[in-house]
N, C-alpha and C positions, 0 to 999 in steps of 0.2 A: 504494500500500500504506500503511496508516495503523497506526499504534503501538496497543497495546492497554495503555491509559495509566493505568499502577498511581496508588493513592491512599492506600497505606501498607499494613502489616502488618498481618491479619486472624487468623490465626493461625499457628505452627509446630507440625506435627507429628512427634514423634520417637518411635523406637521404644524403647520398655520392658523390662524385666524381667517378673518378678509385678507385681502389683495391687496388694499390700502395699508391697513394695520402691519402689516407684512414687512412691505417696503419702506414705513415710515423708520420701523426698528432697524431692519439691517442695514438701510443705507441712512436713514435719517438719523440713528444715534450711533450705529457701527461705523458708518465711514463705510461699506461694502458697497459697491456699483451695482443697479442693479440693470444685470447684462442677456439676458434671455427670456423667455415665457411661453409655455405653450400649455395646450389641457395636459392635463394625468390621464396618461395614454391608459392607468389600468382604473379609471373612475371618471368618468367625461363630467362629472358636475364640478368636478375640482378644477385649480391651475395649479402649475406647475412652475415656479420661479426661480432665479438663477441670481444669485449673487457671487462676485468675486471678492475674498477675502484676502486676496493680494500675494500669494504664494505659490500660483498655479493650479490650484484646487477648486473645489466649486464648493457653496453650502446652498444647498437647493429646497425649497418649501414650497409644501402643498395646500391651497389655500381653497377655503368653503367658506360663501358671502354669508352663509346662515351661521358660522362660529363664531364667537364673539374674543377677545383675549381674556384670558381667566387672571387674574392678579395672586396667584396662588402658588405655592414649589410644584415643580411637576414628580411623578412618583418616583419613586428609586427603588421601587421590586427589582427581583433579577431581573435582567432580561429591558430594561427601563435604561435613556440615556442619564447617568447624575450629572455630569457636567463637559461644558465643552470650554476650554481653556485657549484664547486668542492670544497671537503677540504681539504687543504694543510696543512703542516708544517707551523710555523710559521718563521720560517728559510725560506723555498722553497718559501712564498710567499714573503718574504723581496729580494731573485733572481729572481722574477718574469720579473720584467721590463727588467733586464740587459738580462735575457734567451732570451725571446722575441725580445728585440732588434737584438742580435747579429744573429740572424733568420730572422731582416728586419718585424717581424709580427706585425702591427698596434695593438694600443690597446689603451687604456683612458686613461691609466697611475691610481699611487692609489687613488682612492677615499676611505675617511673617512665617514663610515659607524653610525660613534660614537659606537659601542657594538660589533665590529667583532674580534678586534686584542686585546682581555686580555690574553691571555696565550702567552708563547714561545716558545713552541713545541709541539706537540704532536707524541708520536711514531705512526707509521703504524701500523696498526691493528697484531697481532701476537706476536709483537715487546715490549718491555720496552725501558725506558728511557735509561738504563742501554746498552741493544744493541745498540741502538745508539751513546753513547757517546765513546764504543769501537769501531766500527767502526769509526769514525770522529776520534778519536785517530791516527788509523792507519793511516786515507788516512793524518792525518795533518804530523805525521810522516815520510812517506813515500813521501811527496811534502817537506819536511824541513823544513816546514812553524813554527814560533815560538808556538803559540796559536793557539787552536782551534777556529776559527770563525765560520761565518754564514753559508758559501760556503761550510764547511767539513761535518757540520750536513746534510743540503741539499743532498750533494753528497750520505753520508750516508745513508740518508733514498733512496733515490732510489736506492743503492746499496745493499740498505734490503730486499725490494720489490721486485726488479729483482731476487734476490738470491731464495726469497721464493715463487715467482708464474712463472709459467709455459708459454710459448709460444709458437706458432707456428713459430713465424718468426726466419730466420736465423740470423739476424744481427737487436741485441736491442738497435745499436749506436742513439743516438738522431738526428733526421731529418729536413729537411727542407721543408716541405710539398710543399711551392710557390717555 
């Protein structure tokens, strides 16, 4: 009997809410493009939606106008996804809380992992350190702000991401899904 020998992650799919509610989350508070759509080839009442999380991968969600978003943990039975862990800036994750907050969106607040936060940044995939530190130039520029902080790299980087991947959506303003 011979192993059927994975070669990494191609995509996750998870189930949705609406169509709106959908997009608002992945790309309105992820920062995800949202880059495909078609029905759920095995359920024609559904769609089938495509976001880019920036790494080559896809995370794709299936969306029914009649579900609504539940404000609640989703299960963790066997067999249940507990969690799905992104990689952020290290800038974006130091705005995490405040982002989240000013959105009302629940969360643990940080937990200290001991091994996850040794670097200070990392650029987006495409990107150098160097792009990003011009762009965070401008926007700290362009705000009057003295120094560059946290909040300009951040900005930066999704202001790099947006610049360099594609969407379907008309309006990439960040959202408030609830």
């Amino acid at each position: 009997m011979q192993k059927l020998q994975a070669q990494g992650v191609h995509h996750i799919t998870l189930v949705g809410a609406g169509r709106q509610t959908s997009i608002d989350f992945w790309e309105g508070v992820l920062g995800m493009p949202f880059i495909f759509e078609q029905p759920n080839l095995d359920k024609a009442s559904e769609s089938h939606l495509y976001f880019d999380p920036g790494d080559g991968r896809l995370i794709t969600i299936f969306t029914d106008e009649s579900r609504t978003p539940q404000k609640r943990r989703t299960p963790t039975d066997p067999g249940c996804v507990h969690h799905i862990a992104f990689a952020v800036s290290r800038v974006t994750f130091l705005q995490a809380v405040a982002r989240l907050d000013e959105r009302g969106i629940k969360h643990s607040g940080v937990k200290d992992r001991g091994f996850m936060d040794s670097i200070y940044f990392e650029p987006p995939a495409g990107f150098t350190h160097a792009d990003v530190l011009m762009q965070a130039h401008k926007l700290r520029v362009g705000r009057g702000d003295y120094n560059i902080a946290e909040v300009h790299l951040a900005d930066a980087i999704q202001a790099l991401v947006e610049s360099s991947r594609a969407t379907l959506s008309d309006d990439r303003a960040p959202k408030n899904p609830y």
